[in-house]
C-alpha positions in Angstrom: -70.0 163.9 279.8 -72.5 164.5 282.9 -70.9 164.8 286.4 -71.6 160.5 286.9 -69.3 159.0 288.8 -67.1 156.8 286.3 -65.2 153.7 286.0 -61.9 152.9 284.6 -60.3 149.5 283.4 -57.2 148.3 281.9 -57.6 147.5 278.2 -56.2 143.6 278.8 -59.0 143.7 281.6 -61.5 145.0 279.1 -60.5 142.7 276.7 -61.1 139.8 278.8 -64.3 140.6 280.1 -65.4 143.0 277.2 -69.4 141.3 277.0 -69.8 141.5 280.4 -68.6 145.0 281.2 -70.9 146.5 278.7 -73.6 144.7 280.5 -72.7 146.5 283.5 -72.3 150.1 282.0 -75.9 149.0 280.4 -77.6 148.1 283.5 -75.5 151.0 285.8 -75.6 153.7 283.9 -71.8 154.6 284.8 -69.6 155.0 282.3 -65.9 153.0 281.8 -63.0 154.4 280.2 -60.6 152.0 279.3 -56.9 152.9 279.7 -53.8 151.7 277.6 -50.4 152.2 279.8 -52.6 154.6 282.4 -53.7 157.2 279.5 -57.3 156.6 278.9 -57.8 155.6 275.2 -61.9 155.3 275.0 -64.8 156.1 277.0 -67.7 153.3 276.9 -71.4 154.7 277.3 -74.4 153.3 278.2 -77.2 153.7 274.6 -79.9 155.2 275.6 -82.8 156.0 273.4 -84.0 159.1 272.0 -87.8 159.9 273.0 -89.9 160.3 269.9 -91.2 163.7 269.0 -94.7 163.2 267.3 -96.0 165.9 264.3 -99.3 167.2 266.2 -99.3 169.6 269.5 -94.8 169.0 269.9 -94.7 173.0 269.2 -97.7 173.7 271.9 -97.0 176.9 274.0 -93.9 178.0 271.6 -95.4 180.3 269.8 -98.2 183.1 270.3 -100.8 184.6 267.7 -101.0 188.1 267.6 -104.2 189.4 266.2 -106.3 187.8 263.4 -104.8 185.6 261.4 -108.1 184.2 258.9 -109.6 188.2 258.7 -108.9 190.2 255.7 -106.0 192.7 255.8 -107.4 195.8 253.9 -104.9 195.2 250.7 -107.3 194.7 247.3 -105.8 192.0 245.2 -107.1 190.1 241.8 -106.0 186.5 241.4 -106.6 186.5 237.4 -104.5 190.2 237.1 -101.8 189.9 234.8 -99.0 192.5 236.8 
């Protein structure tokens, strides 16, 4: 979990107000952990979407091409040879 500041709640609390407390972890970002006798039982996080990654340019500046890559290499090679 990231170094937020969190919340913590009573699970009889939560129960009672359970809509409106995930409203609040929604909208504050802070996470609750609800407790049962003072040990914490559950940790409720705020959904957050995962950006999209599209097909075309996501691997820009990753890689590098060394040399020609379309150019012919020197090997002779038949297509029809039976080997």
């Amino acid at each position: 979990m990231s170094p937020k500041k969190t919340k913590q709640i009573a699970a009889g609390e939560f129960k009672a107000k359970c809509l409106k407390l995930m409203d609040e972890v929604q909208s504050s970002k802070i996470p609750l952990i609800v407790t049962k006798h003072g040990k914490p039982m559950v940790t409720i996080l705020p959904f957050e979407e995962e950006a999209k990654v599209f097909p075309f340019g996501y691997m820009k500046g990753r890689m590098t091409i060394n040399g020609d890559i379309v150019g012919p290499i020197g090997e002779k090679w038949n297509a029809e040879a039976d080997d």
